[in-house]
C-alpha positions as CSV (number, residue, x, y, z in Angstrom):
1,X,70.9,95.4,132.6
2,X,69.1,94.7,129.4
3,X,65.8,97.1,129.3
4,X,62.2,95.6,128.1
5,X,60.1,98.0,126.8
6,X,57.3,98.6,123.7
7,X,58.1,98.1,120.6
8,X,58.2,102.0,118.8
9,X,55.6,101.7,115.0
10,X,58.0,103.8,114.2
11,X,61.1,102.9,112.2
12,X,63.4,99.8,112.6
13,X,66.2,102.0,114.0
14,X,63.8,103.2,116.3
15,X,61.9,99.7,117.6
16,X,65.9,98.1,117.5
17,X,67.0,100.6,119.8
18,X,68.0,100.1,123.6
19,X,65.3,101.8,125.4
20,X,62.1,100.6,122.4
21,X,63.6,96.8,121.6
22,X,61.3,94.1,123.7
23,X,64.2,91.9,124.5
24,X,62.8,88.2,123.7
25,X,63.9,85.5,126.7
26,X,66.4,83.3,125.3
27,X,67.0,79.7,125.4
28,X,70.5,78.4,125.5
29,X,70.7,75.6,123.5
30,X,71.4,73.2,125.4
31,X,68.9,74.0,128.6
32,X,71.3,75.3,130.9
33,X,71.1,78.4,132.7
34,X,74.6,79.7,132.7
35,X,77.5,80.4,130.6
36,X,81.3,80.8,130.0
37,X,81.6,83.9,127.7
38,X,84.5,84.6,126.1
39,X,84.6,88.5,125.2
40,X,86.8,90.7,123.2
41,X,86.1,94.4,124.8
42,X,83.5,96.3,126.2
43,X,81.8,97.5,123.5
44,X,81.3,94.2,121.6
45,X,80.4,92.8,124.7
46,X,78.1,95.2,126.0
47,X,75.0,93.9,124.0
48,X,75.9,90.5,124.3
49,X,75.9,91.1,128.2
50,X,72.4,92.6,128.3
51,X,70.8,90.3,126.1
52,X,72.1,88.0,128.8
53,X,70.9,89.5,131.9
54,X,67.6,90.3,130.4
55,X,67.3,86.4,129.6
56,X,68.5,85.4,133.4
57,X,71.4,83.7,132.1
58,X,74.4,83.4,134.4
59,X,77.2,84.8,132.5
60,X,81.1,84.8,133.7
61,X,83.2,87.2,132.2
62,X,86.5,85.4,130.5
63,X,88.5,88.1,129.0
64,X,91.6,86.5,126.9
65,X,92.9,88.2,124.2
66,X,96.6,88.1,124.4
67,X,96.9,89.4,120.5
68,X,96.1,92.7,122.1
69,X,99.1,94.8,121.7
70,X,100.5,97.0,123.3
71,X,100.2,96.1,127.0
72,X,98.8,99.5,127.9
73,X,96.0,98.9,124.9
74,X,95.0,95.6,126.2
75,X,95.1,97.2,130.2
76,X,93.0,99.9,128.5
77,X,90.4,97.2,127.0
78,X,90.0,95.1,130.0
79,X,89.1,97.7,132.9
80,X,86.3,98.8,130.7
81,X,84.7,95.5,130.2
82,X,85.5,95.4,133.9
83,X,83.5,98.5,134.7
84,X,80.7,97.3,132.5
85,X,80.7,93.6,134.0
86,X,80.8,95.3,137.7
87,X,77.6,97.3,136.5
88,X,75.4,94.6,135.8
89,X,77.0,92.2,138.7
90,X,78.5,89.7,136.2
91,X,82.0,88.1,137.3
92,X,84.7,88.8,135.7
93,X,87.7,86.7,134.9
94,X,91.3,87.9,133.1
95,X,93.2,85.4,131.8
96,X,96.7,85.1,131.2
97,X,98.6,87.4,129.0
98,X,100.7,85.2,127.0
99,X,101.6,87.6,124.4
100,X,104.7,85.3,123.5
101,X,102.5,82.2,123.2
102,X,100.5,84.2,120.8
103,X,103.2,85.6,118.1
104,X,105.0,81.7,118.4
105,X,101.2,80.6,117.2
106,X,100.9,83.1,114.5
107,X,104.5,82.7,113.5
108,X,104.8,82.6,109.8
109,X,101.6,84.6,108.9
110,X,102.4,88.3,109.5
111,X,101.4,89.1,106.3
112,X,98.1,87.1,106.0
113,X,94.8,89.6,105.1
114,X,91.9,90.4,108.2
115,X,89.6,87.4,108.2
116,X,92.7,85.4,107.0
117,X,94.5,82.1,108.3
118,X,95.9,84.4,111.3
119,X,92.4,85.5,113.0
120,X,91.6,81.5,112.6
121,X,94.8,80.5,114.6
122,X,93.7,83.7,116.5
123,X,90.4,82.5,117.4
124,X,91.6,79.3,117.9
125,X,93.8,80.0,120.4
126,X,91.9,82.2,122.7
127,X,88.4,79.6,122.6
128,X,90.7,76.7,123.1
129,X,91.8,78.6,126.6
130,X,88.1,80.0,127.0
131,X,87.0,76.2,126.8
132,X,89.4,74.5,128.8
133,X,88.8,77.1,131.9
134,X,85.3,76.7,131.2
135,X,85.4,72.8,131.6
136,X,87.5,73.2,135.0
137,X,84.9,75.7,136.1
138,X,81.9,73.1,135.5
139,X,80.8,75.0,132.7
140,X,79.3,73.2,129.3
141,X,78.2,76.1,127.2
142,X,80.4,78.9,125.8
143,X,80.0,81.5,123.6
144,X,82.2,84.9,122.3
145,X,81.1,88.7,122.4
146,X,82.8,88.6,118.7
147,X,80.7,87.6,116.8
148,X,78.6,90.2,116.8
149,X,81.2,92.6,114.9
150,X,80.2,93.7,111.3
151,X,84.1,93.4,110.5
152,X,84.5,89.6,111.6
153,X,83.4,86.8,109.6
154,X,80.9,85.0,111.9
155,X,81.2,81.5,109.9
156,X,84.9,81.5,110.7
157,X,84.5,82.5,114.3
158,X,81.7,79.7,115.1
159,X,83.9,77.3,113.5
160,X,86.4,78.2,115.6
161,X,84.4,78.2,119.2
162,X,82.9,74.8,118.0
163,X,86.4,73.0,117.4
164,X,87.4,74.6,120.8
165,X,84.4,73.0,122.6
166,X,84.5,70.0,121.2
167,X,87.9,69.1,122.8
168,X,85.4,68.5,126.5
169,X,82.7,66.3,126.2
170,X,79.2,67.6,126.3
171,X,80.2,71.5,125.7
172,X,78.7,73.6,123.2
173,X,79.5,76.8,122.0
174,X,76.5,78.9,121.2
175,X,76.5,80.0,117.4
176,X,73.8,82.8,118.1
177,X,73.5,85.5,115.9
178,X,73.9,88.4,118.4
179,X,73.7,91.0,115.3
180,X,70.3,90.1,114.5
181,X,67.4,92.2,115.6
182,X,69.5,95.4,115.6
183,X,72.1,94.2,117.9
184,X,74.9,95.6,116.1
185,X,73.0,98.7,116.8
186,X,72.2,98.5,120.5
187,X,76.0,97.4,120.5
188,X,77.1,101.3,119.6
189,X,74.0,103.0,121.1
190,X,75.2,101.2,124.8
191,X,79.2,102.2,123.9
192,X,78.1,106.1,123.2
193,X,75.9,106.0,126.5
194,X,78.4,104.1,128.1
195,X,81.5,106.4,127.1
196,X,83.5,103.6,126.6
197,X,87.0,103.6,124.9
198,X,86.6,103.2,120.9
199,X,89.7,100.9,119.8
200,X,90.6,102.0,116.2
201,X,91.9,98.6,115.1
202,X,91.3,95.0,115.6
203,X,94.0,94.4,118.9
204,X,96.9,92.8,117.1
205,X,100.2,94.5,115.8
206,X,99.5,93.2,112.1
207,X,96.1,94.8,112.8
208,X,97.3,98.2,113.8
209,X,100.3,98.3,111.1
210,X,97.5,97.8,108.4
211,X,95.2,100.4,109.8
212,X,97.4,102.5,109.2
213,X,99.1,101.7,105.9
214,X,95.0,101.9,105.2
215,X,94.5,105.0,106.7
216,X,97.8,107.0,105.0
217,X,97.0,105.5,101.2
218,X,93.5,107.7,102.1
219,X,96.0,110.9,103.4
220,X,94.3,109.8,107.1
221,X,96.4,110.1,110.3
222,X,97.6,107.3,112.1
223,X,95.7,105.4,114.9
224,X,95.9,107.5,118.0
225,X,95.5,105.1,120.6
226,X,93.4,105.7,124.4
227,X,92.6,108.9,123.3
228,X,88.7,108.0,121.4
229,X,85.4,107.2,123.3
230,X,81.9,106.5,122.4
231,X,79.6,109.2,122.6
232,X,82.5,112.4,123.1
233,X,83.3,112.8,119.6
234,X,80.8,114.8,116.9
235,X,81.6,111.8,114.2
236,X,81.9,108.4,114.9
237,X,83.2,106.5,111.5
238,X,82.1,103.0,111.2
239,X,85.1,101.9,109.4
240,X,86.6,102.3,112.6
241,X,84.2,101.0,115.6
């Protein structure tokens, strides 16, 4: 669970970390006291999830990511989020895995760059689903743990969760900034303590084929999937977390 504790005079790494940051209580913005969060993996989720248990905040668990490719990496992803929902008691819910659905939606833009018209269609798809369980469930706020990734454009992913809520009436989606306050930070300092499995590229096939063409125009090996975790390797690059 999220930890309170003094803030260290020290520096900002230090007073931003997980066992020095005084967690603030947060208030959802729309007064309710639980929420429908849609998350990506463990360790983008893992900060997100303690802010959220430090605030009181009922949170369910909706894991759908059907650009995850191969099976195996998205079977991989998922029991990791699991083991870190079970941890703080959260429940945990795995959509469907409708890997067909997903190519027919990004048909046509193989080729489009990260942060392109494919992660919109991307996004779209997934909050869309995250929203219209959320609405059967009784839920009116939602939110996404991927946001709070250096490497995704956050304008582009609120845009997306707010067009996904507005198809109920009287849901939100929650726009916080989970980076701020040295929670992009806390978000690796949980993975390495944690031990959980460092994906090397975004989830998606177009994802992993341009990791690599990246990674052999710099004479860099391929992606070796299942085989990285936080906190068991002596260099962790950032290009990759």
């Amino acid at each position: 669970m999220g930890r309170r504790g003094k803030s260290d005079p020290g520096t900002d790494m230090n007073r931003f970390s997980v066992e020095n940051y005084e967690r603030p209580v947060l208030d959802t913005p729309n007064g309710t006291d639980k929420i429908f969060l849609h998350s990506c993996c463990a360790p983008c989720a893992s900060e997100v999830m303690d802010a959220l248990a430090a605030s009181e905040i009922e949170t369910t668990i909706f894991f759908y990511n059907p650009n995850i490719h191969p099976r195996d990496e998205y079977e991989i992803r998922k029991q990791e989020n699991i083991r870190y929902a079970e941890k703080l008691g959260m429940e945990f819910i795995d959509g469907d895995y409708n890997a067909k659905d997903w190519f027919d939606r990004t048909k046509g833009m193989e080729d489009e760059p990260e942060r392109g018209i494919r992660c919109t269609a991307c996004f779209d798809m997934r909050f869309e689903v995250t929203a219209d369980y959320a609405a059967e469930k009784g839920f009116n706020l939602i939110s996404s743990t991927l946001g709070i990734s250096r490497w995704k454009n956050m304008d582009q992913i609120n845009g997306c969760g707010e067009r996904a809520a507005a198809r109920h009436e009287g849901m939100e989606y929650w726009t916080f900034n989970w980076r701020k306050q040295g929670g992009a930070q806390r978000m690796i300092e949980i993975s390495k303590n944690e031990e959980f499995y460092q994906q090397e590229y975004c989830g998606c096939v177009y994802s992993l084929r341009d990791t690599n063409a990246w990674r052999e125009s710099r004479g860099r090996e391929k992606v070796k999937r299942k085989v990285k975790f936080y906190g068991r390797d002596a260099v962790i690059d950032e290009k990759d977390s």
